[in-house]
N, C-alpha and C positions, 0 to 999 in steps of 0.2 A: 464375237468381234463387235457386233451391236452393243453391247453391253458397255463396253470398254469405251465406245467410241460417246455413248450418253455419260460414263462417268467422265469421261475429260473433260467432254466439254459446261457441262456443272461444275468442277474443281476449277478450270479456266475461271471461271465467271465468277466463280468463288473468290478467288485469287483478284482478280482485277477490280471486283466491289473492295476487296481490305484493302488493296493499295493505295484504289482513288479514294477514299473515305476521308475526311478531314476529320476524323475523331483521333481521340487517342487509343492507341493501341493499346490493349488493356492484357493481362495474361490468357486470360477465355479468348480473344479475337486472336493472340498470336497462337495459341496452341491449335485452331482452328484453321488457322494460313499453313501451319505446317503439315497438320494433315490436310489440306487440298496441295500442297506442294508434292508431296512424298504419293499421294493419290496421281496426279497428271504424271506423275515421272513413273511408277511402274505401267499405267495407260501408253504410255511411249514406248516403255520397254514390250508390253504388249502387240503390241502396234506395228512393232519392228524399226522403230526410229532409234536404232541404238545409237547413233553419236548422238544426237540432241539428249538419249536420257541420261549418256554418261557425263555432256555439260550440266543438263540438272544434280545430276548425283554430286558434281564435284563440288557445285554449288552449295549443295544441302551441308554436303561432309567438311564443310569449312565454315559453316555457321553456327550458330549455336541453336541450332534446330535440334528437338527431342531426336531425329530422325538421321541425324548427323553419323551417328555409329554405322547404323546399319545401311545407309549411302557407302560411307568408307570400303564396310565390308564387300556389300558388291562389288563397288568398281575396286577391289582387291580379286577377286571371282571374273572379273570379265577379262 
């Protein structure tokens, strides 16, 4: 559980430095936002927070996140 709960909240932080960042998003920092995205959202599912990870999931699976397929897939599974 400890585990999960240092990985989220490092992908949080992850996440929230590329957002606020006034750089440009280059394909290395978006491939790196998706996996802290797709990391926080299984920590959730871990976690037991399944409505917020199935909001992340729908999230993922309707962007063009590398991680989009396999969001779908689960919440087809859940």
């Amino acid at each position: 559980q400890n585990q999960f709960d240092q990985a989220n909240e490092l992908a949080l932080r992850l996440i929230d430095q590329i957002q606020s960042s006034q750089q440009k998003i280059t394909p290395e920092t978006k491939e790196i936002f998706d996996q802290a995205q797709w990391l926080h959202t299984i920590c959730e599912m871990h976690n037991g927070k399944v409505l917020k990870a199935k909001k992340l999931l729908k999230q993922i699976a309707n962007s063009d996140s590398y991680y989009a397929t396999n969001a779908q897939n689960v919440l087809d599974k859940l």
